[in-house]
C-alpha positions in Angstrom: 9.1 34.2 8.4 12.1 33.2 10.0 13.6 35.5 12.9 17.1 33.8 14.4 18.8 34.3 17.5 22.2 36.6 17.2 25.1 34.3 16.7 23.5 31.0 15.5 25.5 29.7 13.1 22.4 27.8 11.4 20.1 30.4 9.8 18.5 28.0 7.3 15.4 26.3 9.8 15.6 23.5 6.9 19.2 22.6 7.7 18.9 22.6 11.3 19.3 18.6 12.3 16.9 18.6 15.3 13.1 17.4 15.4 11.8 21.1 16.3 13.7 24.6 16.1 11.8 27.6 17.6 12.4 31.6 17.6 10.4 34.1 18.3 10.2 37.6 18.6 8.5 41.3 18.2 7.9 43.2 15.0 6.6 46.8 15.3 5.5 47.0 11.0 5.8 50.0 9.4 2.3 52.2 9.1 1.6 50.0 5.3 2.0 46.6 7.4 4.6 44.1 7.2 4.4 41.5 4.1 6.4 38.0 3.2 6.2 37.6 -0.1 5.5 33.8 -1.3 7.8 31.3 0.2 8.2 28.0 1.5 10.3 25.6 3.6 11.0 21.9 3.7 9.9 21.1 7.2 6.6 22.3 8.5 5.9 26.0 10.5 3.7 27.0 13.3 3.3 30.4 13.2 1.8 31.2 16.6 1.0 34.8 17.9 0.4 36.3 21.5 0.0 39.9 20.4 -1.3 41.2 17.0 -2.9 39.5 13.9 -1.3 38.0 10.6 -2.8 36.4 7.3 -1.6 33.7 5.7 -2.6 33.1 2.5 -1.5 30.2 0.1 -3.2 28.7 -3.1 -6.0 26.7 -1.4 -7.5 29.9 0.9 -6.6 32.8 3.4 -6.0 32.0 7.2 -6.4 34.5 9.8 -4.2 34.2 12.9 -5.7 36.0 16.4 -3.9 36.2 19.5 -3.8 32.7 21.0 -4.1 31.0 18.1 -1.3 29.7 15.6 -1.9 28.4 12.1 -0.1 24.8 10.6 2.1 25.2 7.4 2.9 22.0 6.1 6.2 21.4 4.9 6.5 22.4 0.9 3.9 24.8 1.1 4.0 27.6 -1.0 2.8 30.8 1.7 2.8 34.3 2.1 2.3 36.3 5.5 0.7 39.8 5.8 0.9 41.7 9.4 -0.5 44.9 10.5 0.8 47.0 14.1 2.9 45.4 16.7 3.5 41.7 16.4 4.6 39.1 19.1 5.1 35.7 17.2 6.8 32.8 17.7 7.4 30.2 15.2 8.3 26.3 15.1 10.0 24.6 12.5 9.0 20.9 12.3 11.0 18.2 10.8 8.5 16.4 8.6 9.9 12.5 9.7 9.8 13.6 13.4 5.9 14.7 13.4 3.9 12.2 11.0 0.7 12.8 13.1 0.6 16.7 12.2 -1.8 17.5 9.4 -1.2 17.7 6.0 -3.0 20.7 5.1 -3.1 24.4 6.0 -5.3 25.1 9.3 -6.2 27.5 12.4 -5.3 25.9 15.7 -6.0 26.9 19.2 -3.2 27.4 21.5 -3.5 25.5 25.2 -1.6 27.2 27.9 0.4 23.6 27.8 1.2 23.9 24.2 2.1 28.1 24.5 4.4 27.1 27.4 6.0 24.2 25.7 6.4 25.9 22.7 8.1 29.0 24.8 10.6 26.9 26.8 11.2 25.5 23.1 12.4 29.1 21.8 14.9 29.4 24.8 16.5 26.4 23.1 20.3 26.8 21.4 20.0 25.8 18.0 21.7 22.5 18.4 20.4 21.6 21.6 21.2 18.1 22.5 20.1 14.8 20.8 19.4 13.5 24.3 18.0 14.9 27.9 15.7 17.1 28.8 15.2 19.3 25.5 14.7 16.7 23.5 11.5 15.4 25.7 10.6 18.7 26.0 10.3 18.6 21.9 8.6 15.2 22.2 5.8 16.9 24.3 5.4 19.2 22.1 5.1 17.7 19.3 2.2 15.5 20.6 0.4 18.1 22.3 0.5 20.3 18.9 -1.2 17.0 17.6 -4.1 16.9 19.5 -4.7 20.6 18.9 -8.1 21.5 18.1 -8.7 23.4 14.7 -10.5 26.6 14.5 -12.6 27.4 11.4 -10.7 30.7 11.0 -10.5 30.1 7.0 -11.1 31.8 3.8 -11.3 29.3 1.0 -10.0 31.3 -2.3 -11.2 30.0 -5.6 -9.2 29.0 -8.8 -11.9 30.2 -11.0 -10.8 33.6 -12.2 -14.4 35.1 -12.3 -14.4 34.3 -8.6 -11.3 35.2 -7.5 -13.2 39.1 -9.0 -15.6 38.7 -6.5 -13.1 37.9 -3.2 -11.1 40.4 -4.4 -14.0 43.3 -4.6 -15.9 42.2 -1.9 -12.5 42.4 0.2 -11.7 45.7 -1.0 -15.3 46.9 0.1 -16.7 44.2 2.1 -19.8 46.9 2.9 -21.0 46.4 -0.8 -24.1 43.8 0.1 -24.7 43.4 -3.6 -27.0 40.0 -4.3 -25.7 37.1 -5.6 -27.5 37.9 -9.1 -26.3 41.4 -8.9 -22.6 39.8 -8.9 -23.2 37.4 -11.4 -23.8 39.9 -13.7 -20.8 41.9 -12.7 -19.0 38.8 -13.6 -20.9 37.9 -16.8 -22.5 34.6 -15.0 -25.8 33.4 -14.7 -27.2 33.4 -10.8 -27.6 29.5 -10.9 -23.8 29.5 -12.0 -22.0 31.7 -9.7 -24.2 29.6 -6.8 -22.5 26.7 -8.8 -19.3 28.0 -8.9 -19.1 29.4 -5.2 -20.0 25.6 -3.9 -17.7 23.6 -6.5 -14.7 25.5 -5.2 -15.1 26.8 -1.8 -17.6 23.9 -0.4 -19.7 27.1 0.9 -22.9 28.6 -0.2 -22.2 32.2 -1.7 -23.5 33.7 1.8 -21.7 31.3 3.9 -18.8 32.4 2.3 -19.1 36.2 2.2 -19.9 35.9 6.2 -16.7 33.9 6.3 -15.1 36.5 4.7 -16.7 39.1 7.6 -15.5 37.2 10.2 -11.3 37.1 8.9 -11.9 40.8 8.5 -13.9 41.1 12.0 -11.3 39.6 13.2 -8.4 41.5 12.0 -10.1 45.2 13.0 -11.3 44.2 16.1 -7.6 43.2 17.1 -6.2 46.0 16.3 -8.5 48.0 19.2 -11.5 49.0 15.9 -14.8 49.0 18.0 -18.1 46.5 17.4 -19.9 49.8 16.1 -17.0 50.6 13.8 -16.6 47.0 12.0 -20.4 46.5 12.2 -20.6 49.7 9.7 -17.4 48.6 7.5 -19.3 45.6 7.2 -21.8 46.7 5.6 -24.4 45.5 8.4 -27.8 47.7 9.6 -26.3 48.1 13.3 -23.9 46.6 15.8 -26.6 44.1 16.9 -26.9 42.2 14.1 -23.1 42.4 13.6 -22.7 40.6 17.0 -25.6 37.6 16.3 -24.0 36.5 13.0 -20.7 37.2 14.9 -21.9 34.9 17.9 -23.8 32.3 15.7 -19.9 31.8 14.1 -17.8 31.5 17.1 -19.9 31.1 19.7 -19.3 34.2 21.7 -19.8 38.2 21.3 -16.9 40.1 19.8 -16.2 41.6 22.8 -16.1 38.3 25.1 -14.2 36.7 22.3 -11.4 39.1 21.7 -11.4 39.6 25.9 -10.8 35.7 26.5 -8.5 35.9 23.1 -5.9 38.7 24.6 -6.3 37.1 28.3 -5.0 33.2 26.5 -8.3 31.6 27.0 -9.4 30.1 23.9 -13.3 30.3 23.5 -14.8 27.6 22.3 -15.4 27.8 18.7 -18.6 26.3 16.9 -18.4 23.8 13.7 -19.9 25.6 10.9 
């Protein structure tokens, strides 16, 4: 997803000889939403937003990134990004050799005010900043503060399994639908015991574990893009806004509300395990 600053005579992030290279920008989508198609780059991208919400999806599962929160591509990754309204992203391209600390698989990460305002001074950077002074610390620091980031357990595991696959894809297009587990095993031609099977073999979740994880990428997405708790409690699929908010609270450890309001203000909630 790769937006350059005008006149840069390096517009290939992968051919860039420096550690880091940052850019960022604003994207106002059209009214469909703004899509990448699959992609990928040599060195590593943090794709890391202050305004708006994107979804990155490659082979192994779906991330959702909220504002104040950036998601970890590893280098060689296949990807592709999905955006809806206006967008303020920025986005670091990491040498692999220069960061062997980072993590080798796709994940959420909360953004420090540290890390935001390292990675910002980054993006001010020419292209080929120099090999030595201050820049180059500055890309040090960075570097190790985006190591110690702590990941957020804003992922959708996507299955292989082409049965399953069905499901994520109807129970995204109608995520109301609170069919039973045995009432989508037979959609799928399964027996109950093997869709439960299935569901843990691939994802690591229980079938409800995952169909709430599911909720909360799509809570997620409506409810930063101004949709109210009532609203996305009904698209849900759930009784009333009250129980919307407990399983929403239970997940990430504060109401939709306080979350999104210390999300928009840069102030990371803390986040539960689950």
């Amino acid at each position: 997803m790769p937006m350059y600053r005008e006149n840069d005579d390096l517009t290939d992030p992968d051919l860039v000889p420096r550690p880091v290279m940052a850019v960022g920008g604003s994207i106002v989508t059209d009214p469909g939403g703004m899509e990448l198609e699959t992609h990928h780059h040599r060195k590593g991208e943090l794709i890391y937003m202050t305004r708006g919400v994107l979804k990155c999806e490659v082979q192994q599962g779906l991330w959702i990134v909220p504002p104040q929160c950036a998601v970890w591509i590893p280098g060689g990754t296949r990807h592709s990004v999905n955006g809806v309204g206006a967008i303020d992203v920025y986005i670091l391209f990491v040498e692999p050799a220069s960061a062997p600390n980072l993590s080798d698989a796709c994940c959420t990460v909360s953004v420090s005010p540290l890390l935001r305002e390292l990675l910002l001074r980054c993006a001010s950077f020419p292209t080929l900043y120099p090999v030595k002074g201050v820049e180059s610390r500055i890309a040090a620091a960075l570097l190790d503060e985006l190591a110690v980031a702590p990941v957020e357990k804003l992922h959708l595991p996507m299955p292989a399994d082409g049965r399953l696959r069905r499901i994520a894809d109807g129970m995204t297009a109608d995520p109301s639908d609170r069919a039973t587990v045995q009432e989508w095993a037979n959609r799928i031609g399964a027996s109950e015991r093997t869709l439960r099977r299935l569901v843990v073999q691939e994802t690591g979740m229980s079938f409800g574990r995952w169909r709430q994880q599911l909720h909360i990428i799509l809570a997620l997405q409506w409810l930063s893009q101004g949709a109210s708790v009532q609203s996305v409690a009904t698209d849900l699929g759930y009784e009333n806004a009250s129980s919307f908010v407990v399983m929403f609270r239970k997940a990430l450890g504060a109401s939709p509300a306080r979350y999104m309001t210390q999300r928009l203000a840069g102030s990371p909630p803390a986040t539960l395990e689950m």
